[in-house]
Structures are given as C-alpha cells and as structure tokens.
C-alpha positions in Angstrom: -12.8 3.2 -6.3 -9.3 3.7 -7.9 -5.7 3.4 -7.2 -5.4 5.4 -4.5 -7.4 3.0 -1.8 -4.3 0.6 -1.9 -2.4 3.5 -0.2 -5.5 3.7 2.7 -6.1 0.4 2.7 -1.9 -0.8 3.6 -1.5 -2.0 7.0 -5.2 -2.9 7.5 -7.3 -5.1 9.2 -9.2 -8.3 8.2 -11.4 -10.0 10.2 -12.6 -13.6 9.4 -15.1 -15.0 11.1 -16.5 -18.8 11.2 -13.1 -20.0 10.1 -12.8 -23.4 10.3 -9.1 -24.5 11.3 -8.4 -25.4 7.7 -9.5 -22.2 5.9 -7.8 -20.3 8.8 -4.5 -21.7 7.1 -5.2 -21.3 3.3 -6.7 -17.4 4.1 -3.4 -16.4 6.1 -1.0 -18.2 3.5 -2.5 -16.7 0.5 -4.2 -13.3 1.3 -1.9 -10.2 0.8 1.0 -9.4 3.1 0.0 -5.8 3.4 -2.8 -6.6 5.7 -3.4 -7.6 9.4 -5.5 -10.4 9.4 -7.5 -11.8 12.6 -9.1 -15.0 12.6 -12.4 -16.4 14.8 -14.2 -19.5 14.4 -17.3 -18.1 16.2 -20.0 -16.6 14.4 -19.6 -12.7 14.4 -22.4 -11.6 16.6 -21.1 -14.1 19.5 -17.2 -12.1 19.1 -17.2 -9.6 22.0 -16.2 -6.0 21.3 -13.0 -6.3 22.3 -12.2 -9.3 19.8 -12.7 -7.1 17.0 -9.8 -4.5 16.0 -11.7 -1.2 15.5 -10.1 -0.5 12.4 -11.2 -3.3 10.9 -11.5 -2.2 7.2 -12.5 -6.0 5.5 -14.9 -9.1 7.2 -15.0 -12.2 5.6 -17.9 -14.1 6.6 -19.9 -17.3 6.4 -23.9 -17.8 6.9 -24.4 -18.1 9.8 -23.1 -14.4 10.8 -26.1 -11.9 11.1 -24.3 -8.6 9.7 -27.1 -6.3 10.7 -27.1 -3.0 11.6 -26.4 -3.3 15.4 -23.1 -5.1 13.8 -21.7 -2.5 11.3 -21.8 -0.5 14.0 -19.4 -2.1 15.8 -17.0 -1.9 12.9 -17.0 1.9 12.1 -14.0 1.7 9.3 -15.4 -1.4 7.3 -15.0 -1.0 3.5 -15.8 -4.7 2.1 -17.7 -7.5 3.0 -16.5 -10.5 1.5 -19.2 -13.5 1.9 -18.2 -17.0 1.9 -21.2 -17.8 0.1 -23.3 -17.2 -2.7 -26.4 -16.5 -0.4 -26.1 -12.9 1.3 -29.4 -12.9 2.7 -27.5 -12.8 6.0 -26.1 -9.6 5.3 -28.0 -5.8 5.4 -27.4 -4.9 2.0 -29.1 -1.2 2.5 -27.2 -0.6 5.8 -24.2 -1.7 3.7 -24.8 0.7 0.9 -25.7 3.3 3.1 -22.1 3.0 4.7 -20.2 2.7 1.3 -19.3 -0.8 2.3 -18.5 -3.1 -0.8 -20.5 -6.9 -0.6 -18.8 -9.4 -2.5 -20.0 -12.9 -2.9 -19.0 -16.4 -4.4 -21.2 -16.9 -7.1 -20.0 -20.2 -8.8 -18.5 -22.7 -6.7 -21.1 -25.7 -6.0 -23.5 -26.5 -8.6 -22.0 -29.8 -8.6 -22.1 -30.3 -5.6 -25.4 -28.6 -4.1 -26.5 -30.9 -6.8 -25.5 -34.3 -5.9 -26.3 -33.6 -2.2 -29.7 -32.6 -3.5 -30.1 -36.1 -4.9 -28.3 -38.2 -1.9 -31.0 -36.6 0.4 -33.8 -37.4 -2.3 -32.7 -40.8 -2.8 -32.0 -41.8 1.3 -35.5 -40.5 1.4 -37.1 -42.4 -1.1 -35.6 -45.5 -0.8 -35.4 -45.3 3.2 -31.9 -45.0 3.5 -32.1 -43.6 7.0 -34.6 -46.0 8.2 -32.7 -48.8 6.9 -28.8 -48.0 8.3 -30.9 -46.8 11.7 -32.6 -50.3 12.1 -29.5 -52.6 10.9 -27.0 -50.8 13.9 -29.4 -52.3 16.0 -28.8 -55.6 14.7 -32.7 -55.9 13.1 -32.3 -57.0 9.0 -36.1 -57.1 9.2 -37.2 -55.5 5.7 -40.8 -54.7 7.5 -41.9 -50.9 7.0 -38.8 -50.1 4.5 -40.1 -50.8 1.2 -39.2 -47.4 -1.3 -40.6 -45.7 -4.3 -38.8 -46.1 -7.9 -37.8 -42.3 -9.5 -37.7 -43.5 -12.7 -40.8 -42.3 -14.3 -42.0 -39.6 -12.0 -41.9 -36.1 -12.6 -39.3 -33.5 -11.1 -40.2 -30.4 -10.8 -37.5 -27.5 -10.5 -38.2 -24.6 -8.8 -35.1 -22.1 -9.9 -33.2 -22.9 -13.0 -29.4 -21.2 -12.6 -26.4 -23.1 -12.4 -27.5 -25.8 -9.2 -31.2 -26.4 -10.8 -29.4 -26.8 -14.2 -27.1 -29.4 -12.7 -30.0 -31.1 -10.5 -32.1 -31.5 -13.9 -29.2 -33.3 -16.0 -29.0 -35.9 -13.1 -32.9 -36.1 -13.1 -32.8 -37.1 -16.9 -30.0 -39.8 -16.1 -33.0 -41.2 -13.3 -35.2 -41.5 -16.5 -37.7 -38.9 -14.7 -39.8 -36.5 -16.4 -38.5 -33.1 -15.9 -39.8 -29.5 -15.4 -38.4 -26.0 -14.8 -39.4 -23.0 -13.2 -37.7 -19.5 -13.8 -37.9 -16.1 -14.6 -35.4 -16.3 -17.5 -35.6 -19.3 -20.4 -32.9 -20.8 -21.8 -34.1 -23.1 -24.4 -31.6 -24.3 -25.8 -30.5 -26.1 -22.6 -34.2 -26.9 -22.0 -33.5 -29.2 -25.2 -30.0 -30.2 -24.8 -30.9 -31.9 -20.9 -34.7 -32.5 -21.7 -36.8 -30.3 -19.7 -39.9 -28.4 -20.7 -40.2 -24.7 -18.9 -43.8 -24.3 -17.3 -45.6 -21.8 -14.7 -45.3 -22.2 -10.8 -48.7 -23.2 -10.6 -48.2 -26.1 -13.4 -44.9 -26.8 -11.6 -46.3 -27.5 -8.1 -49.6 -29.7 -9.9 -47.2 -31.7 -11.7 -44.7 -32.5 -9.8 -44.1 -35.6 -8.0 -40.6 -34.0 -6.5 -40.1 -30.6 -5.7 -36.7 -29.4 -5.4 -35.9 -25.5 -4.5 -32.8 -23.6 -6.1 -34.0 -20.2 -5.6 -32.2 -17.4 -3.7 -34.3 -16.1 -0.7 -35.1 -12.5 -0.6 -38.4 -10.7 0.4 -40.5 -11.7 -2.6 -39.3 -15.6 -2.0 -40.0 -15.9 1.7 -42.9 -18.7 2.5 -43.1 -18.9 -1.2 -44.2 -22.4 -0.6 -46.9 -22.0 1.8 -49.9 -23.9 2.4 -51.7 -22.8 -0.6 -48.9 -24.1 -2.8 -48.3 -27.0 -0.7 -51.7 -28.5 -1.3 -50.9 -28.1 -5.4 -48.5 -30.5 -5.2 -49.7 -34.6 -6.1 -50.6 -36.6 -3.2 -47.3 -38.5 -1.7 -45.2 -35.6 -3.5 -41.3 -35.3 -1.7 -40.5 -32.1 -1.3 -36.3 -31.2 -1.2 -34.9 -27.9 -0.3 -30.9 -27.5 0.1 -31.8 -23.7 -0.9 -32.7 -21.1 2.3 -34.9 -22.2 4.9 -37.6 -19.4 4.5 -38.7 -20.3 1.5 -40.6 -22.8 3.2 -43.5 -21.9 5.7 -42.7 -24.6 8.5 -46.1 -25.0 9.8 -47.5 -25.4 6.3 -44.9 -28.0 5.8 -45.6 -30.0 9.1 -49.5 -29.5 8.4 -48.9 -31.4 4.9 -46.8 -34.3 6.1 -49.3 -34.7 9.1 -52.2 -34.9 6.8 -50.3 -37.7 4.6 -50.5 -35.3 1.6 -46.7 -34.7 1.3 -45.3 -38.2 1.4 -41.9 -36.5 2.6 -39.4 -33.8 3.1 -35.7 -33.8 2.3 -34.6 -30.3 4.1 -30.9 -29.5 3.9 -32.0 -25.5 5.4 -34.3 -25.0 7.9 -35.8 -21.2 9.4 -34.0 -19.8 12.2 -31.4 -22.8 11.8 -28.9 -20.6 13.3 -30.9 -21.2 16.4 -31.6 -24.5 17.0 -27.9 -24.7 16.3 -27.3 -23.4 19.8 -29.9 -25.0 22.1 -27.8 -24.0 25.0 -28.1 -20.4 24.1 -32.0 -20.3 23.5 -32.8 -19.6 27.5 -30.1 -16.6 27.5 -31.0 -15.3 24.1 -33.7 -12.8 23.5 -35.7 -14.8 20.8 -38.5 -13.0 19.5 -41.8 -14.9 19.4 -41.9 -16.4 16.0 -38.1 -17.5 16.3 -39.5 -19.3 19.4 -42.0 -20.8 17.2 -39.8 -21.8 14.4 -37.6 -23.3 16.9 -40.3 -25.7 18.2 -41.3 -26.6 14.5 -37.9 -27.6 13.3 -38.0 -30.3 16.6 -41.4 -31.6 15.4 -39.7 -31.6 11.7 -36.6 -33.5 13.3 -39.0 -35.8 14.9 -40.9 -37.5 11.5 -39.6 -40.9 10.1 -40.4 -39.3 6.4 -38.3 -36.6 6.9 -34.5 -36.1 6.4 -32.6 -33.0 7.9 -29.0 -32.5 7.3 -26.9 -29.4 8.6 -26.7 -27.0 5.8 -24.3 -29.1 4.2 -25.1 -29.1 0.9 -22.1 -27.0 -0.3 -19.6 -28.7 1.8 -17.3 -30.9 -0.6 -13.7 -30.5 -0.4 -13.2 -29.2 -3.8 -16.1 -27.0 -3.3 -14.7 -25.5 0.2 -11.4 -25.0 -2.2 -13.2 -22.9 -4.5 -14.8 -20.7 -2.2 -11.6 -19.9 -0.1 -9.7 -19.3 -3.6 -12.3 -17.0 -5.1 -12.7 -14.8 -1.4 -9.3 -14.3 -1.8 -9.4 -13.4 -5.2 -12.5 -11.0 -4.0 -9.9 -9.1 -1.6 -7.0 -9.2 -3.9 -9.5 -7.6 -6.6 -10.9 -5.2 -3.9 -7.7 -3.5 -2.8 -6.4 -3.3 -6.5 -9.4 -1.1 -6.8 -11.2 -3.2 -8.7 -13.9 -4.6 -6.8 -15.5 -7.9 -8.4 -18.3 -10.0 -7.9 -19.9 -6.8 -5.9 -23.6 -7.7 -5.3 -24.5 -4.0 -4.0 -24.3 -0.9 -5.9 -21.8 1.1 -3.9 -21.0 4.7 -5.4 -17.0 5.4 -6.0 -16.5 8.1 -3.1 -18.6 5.4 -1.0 -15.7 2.8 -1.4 -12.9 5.5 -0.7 
C-alpha cells in the first residue's frame, strides 16, 4: 500500500459496530475528518443490510461480531478491519486475505488489567467471596459452609507466558505461591527476575494447584484442556480462564467439578458465549447442534456454587477501554497514511489498493 490509497480512500466510509455510547464519542471526535463514519451498538451480524453503507471501505469491531464469509460479502469495498481487541479469532483471516482486506489488532492494552481480574475471580473463588456477599444480602452472617483455602504456598501454574501471564505471575510471587510457566518461547531472564521456573504442559497441569490460561485460541488451542489434561491436574486444583472460551472442553470441565476432582472454576469466557448472551434469540436462531449443546452446558456451569462466571470482562478497565479506542484510531490513521500497523494478516500491496 503507498500514498496513493489516501486519494481512494477520501470521503469513505467507516462502520463501527458494538459501540458503546462512550466510544461512539471518542471514535467520532478523534478519527479523521476525511471519512464518513457510521456508528451501531449491535453486533454486526444482527445490522440489517440496509444499515450498512455499501461502500463501506473500514469496520471497526469488537468480539462479539462474527466477520465470516457470509459477512464480507455484504461489504463488497472493505479494505481494513480494525479489531477492538487483541483476540481476532472472531474474524476469517483467510477470507480476509483472500479479499485484500487489512486485519489490524490491539496488541497491548490490558496486561494489567486482564491480570488483576484474573486474580479478583481467583480470590472470590477461593475465599468464597460470592457465597459470602450472596448469603449476607439475605441477612444470614452465619459463617457455616464458607470456610476458604490460603494461596500462599500453593503452586500456580501459567499456561501462556506473553505480556497478561507475565503480569499474572509477578502478582502470584507477591501471594508467596510457587510459580510455573508454560510457553513456546523462554525468557529467562524474567523467569529469574519474577521467580518462576519454565516446565512442560504435562508437568504444568501435574503440578499445579491453579491453573490459569493466557493463550490465544486458534485451531491447534481449541479443547486444549480436555478431559485427559483435566484429570493431570492435583485433586481440588481451581482452574481460571479470562483467555477464549474454547480452550476449555465444557463437558470435560463439568465432568471434573462433578466428580469433586477440580475443586473449582473461575471462567471469565465461556464457548458459544455470544449465545447464551441472547437467550431471546436462541428459538429464532439457527443454532447448529453442538452450539445447542454448549448452550445447555454453560447453564449447568452457571448453576455450581464452586464456580464463578463473569461477562467477558476481564479487559474492561477504564484506562484499558482508553487504550484500545486510542490505539484503533491510531490503526486507521496509520492505515490511510499507507502505512498499515499492527496488521495480523499478510495482505500483498495490490491486495490493499
């Protein structure tokens, strides 16, 4: 891409879609004057045709917006993609290249914050948190039933060791918990500056006493943790996820919580969360079989007292919302000076023109 797409791109569309009231107003202040932008809080695939321009030529989007094939079609002139996210798992990366369309991402804006949620969720679930608030609104200060576990002295296993797992395993140490890592790439000297020793996946699951995932999803991580690696895990081990949901097998994870051999599950992501989102729209929708399925699972997973389930929240500080909407902007501002950034496809130049 060079100079010359400013010229095509002048006087173009933008649609953003899941835009919350607040983003709405920083994306329209800040993002370029020489596009038309149009703004949606619904999720793209619930926008009828005739809410998107046909000339669209950039989509901002968040999650929870299945850009598929079926959807690319529907914008014929698209040129970028600029996720709201890290995570593009929601997006068809071939179709994408295929088309010539640019996918941009935000890859650092929450390791903090992924992080602490991570251990907010860990600790409500350990000490009862949840258990405890639910039972004193009802007036009971009985203590029956609500005794925790100490962290201090277990081990906590990392599964993914970027920025978020980095973070997660500093704040590990400060519990006084033994820590381990698991990742395709070492970096030892951080292993030595925070204190934790790099192992295997199949020493990481025997060993540790809390699990916590910070690995993208793709096809090779899908059910990763399934049955198999489920039963590795210690008796009474916790298991935290604020990563993607399909990296967990749901009915592996309700079979060990049934059995009592996973003492609990802190689950920020679920499968098919998009889904059970929209309860209303289940009987109207054409769910295949095993989205069905996974739909009935995440209810029995709602529906255990040693389990905590937040709404894919994990990311959702305000200084961490801040950082995403500066650096999408940045993504398009980079984009139509030709010089696409933070491009997570390999589109060739005469693709992008």
């Amino acid at each position: 891409m060079d100079a010359r797409t400013n010229d095509k791109l002048d006087g173009s569309k933008i649609l953003f879609v899941e835009a919350e009231t607040r983003e709405h107003e920083a994306l329209t202040e800040k993002c370029t004057r020489r596009c038309q932008i149009h703004s949606h809080r619904q999720r793209l695939q619930e926008l009828a045709d005739s809410e998107i321009p046909a000339d669209t030529c950039m989509l901002s989007t968040f999650i929870h917006s299945c850009v598929d094939r079926y959807q690319l079609d529907r914008l014929p002139k698209l040129r970028l993609i600029a996720t709201r996210s890290t995570g593009f798992d929601h997006i068809d990366i071939a179709a994408s290249r295929e088309r010539g369309i640019a996918v941009c991402n935000v890859p650092d804006y929450g390791e903090d914050t992924v992080a602490e949620h991570t251990f907010a969720m860990l600790l409500a679930l350990s000490r009862k948190i949840h258990r405890c608030y639910e039972r004193t609104t009802r007036g009971d200060f009985s203590i029956d039933g609500l005794r925790g576990e100490d962290l201090a002295g277990k081990t906590f296993g990392c599964l993914g060791v970027g920025k978020i797992g980095l973070r997660v395993l500093r704040i590990a140490n400060g519990f006084g918990m033994r820590l381990l890592g698991c990742d395709v790439e070492h970096n030892m000297v951080l292993a030595g500056e925070i204190g934790f020793e790099y192992v295997d996946m199949d020493q990481l699951l025997c060993e540790s006493d809390v699990l916590s995932i910070h690995i993208p999803y793709n096809s090779q991580t899908h059910h990763l943790i399934d049955a198999a690696a489920l039963a590795k895990l210690p008796g009474g081990a916790i298991l935290v996820n604020t990563a993607r949901g399909g990296i967990v097998d749901s009915q592996a994870l309700i079979d060990a919580l049934r059995n009592g051999h996973l003492g609990g599950a802190a689950l920020d992501v679920l499968e098919a969360e998009a889904a059970i989102a929209e309860e209303a729209d289940i009987l109207s929708s054409s769910y295949d079989a095993e989205t069905l399925k996974t739909i009935v699972r995440n209810h029995a997973l709602l529906r255990m007292p040693n389990v905590i389930i937040t709404p894919h929240v994990a990311f959702n500080s305000r200084q961490a919302v801040q950082r995403i909407i500066e650096t999408t902007i940045q993504n398009i501002h980079a984009f139509l000076a030709g010089r696409p950034q933070n491009v997570v496809n390999e589109v060739p130049i005469s693709g992008r023109m």
